[in-house]
C-alpha positions, 0 to 999 in steps of 0.5 A: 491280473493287471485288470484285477490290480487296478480295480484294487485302486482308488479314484481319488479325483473327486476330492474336494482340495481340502480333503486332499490337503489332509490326506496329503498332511496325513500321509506326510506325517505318517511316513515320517512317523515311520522315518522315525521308528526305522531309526529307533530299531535300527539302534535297538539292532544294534544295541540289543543282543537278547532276540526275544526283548528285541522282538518287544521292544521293536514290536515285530511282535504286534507287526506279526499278530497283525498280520496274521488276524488281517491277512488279506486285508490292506490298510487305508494308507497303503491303499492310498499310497498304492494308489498314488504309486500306480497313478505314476508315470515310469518316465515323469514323476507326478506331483502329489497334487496333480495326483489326485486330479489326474494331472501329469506334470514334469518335475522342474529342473530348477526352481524357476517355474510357475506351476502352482501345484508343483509349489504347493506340493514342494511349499508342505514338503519344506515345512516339513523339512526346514521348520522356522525357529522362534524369535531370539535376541543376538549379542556377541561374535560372527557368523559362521564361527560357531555352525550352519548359518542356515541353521538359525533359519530352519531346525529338525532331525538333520542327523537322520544319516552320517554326512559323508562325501564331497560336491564339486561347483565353481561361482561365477560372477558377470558383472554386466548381467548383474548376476551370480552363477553357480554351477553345480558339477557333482556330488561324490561318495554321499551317504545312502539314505534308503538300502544303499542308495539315494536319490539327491538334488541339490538346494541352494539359498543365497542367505540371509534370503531364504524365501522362495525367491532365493531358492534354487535347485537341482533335478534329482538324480535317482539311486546313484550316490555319485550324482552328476548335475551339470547345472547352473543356478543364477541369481539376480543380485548387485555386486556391492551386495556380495560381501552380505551374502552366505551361499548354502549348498545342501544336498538331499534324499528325495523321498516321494511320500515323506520328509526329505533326508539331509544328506550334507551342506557347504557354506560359502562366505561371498565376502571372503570369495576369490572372485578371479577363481573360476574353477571347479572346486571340491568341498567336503560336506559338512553336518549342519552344526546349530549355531545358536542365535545369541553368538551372532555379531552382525545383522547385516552392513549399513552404508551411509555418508556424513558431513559437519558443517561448522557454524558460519562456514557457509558464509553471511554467518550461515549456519547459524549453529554447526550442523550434522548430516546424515545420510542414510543410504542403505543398508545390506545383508539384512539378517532376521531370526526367521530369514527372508525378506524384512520390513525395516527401518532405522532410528537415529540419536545424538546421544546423551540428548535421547529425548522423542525431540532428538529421534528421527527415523527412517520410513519404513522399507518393505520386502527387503534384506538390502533396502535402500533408505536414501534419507537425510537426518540434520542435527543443528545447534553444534559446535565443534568441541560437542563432536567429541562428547557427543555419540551418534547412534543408529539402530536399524528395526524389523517391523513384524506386524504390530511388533518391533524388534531392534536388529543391531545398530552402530555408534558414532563417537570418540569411544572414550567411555565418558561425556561431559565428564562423565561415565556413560556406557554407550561411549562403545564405538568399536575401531571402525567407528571411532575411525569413522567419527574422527573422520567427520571432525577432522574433515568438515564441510566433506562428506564422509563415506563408511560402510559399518557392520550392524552390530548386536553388542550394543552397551544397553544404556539408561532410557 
């Protein structure tokens, strides 16, 4: 019988890879398809009390006729599913790649290894999982008010179950390894994806990053919706950069042959972390809420320094005019509508001179949500008075190809609405900024230090 069986079965192992990728995208979309249609009966199911219109609506009816005229006949995407069943091992899963070469690899435990089939495999099943959202623009109130921070990176049918249930982890900082550790302890009373069951594993990101790179994962625990992990997901990041950072814990159905089902997330704003708390924490799991783009305030936080030097205080009559440094150190959290790492730069004015003679600019920092600029810009021919009448502005921009596209900025100024007299609308300083400029004036010849968020309500002004 077991003779019989296999010799039902396909050799696929003479496919070209782009044959496999297709066959790969086909049976990806296939499953999800059928995802799809489950749903849509199961509410018909509910909704729909007269047994015969069922019966059309769903289309039992045509699944019948089917079967009846191709009684023994099996369809070309169960066999090929069939086949990659069979080719399975009951103590390893294989990879869909590998599958078609007749390679058995071991799933990762983490998302540290170098197997490229492995990525490959996982690289088309997040596509299909997490979608990248269109570019938007960004103007007003905080992150993490109005919903899931990973939402502004990622779109799809997250509603597939209800999210129920609770996770357990604890974060741990070691300052000398420069490392962040999460460890995951367990999940209790998730929601069950197929028949009562699930098989979860739990993604982490470390955001705004949400390359490949700050991926991490839990293996995956099979038909138990009270998984026990025990594992600690690490990353290499600087402690001044923890106040950027938003960790995202999501958990999921792995699903072999299709989209993998989201079963529920946390978020955890580090900046707001008690980091003398070590302990195993619960914390429900939450639906993921889109938060639209436009709500977000902030692109992420800009260190610098400044320093005026008035005119003459140097002595021999050096400088001649008062000077304004500013030294562009760098800059953290950097938050771009796609996520991930970012190519950027920042431009600087001293307002209201916004002339091509008056902009400076940074060169251009590639691959990076916390680049460090280390750039000095001197503005000359000032005296103190103009301080107070005169605006600062920097913008930091993300290079997307041929394309720029202004992330948010700060203004450096009195914040009185007016110059010279008169009404000008990038007189917008927030407190910090205000404060910041203040400090500058009132302390020449020091550098000032200040760490301002990149806001994205700046007061569009005239060109």
């Amino acid at each position: 019988m077991e003779a019989e069986r296999a010799d039902s079965f396909l050799d696929l192992s003479q496919l070209t890879e782009e044959e496999q990728s297709t066959i790969l995208q086909v049976l990806q979309r296939d499953s999800e398809l059928r995802h799809h249609d489950e749903g849509r009966i199961r509410n018909l199911e509910q909704t729909e009390s007269d047994p015969v219109r069922l019966c059309y609506l769903s289309g039992s009816w045509f699944s019948e006729e089917c079967r009846k005229r191709h009684r023994n006949r099996t369809s070309g995407c169960d066999l090929v599913r069939a086949t990659i069943r069979h080719r399975k091992t009951k103590s390893r899963d294989v990879p869909l790649t590998g599958l078609f070469n007749g390679e058995a690899e071991e799933m990762s435990h983490n998302n540290n290894n170098n197997n490229p089939s492995l990525e490959a495999e996982q690289r088309l099943k997040d596509n299909i999982e997490e979608e990248s959202t269109q570019d938007d623009s960004a103007q007003d109130s905080d992150v993490g008010l109005g919903g899931s921070m990973m939402s502004l990176f990622s779109s799809g049918d997250f509603g597939v179950v209800e999210v129920r249930g609770r996770i357990q982890f604890s974060l741990v900082y070691d300052t000398q390894k420069e490392e962040l550790q999460v460890k995951v302890y367990r999940c209790e009373d998730i929601a069950s994806a197929r028949k009562n069951r699930s098989d979860p594993y739990v993604k982490a990101y470390l955001l705004p990053d949400k390359s490949s790179h700050s991926k991490k994962k839990t293996s995956v625990k099979k038909k138990t919706l009270n998984p026990v992990y025990d594992q600690t997901l690490k990353y290499k990041v600087r402690v001044g950069e923890l106040r950027s950072r938003t960790l995202n814990l999501s958990v999921w159905h792995a699903e072999s042959l299709g989209r993998n089902v989201f079963l529920g997330e946390v978020e955890v704003a580090l900046s707001l972390w008690d980091w003398t708390y070590t302990q195993p924490l619960w914390q429900d799991l939450q639906p993921r809420v889109h938060l639209n783009p436009d709500s977000v305030g902030t692109r992420g936080t800009i260190i610098l320094s400044l320093k005026f030097i008035p005119d003459g205080s140097e002595g021999g009559g050096l400088p001649l005019t008062g000077e304004l440094h500013i030294w562009l150190r760098e800059a953290q959290g950097l938050l771009a509508n796609k996520g991930g790492n970012i190519d950027s730069f920042v431009r600087s004015y001293i307002l209201p001179d916004a002339s091509r003679q008056s902009g400076q600019k940074t060169r251009v920092m590639k691959r990076s949500i916390s680049p460090t600029y280390n750039h000095t810009m001197v503005y000359d021919g000032f005296h103190t008075s103009d301080l107070r009448e005169a605006c600062a502005e920097l913008t930091v921009w993300h290079r997307d190809g041929l394309k720029t596209h202004i992330l948010g900025g700060i203004r450096l100024s009195c914040g009185t609405g007016q110059s010279y007299g008169e009404a000008v609308s990038w007189m917008d300083s927030t407190q910090e900024e205000v404060a910041a400029w203040n400090s500058v004036i009132e302390n020449p010849n020091h550098w000032i230090d200040t760490s301002l968020p990149i806001r994205t309500n700046l007061t569009r002004r005239p060109e």
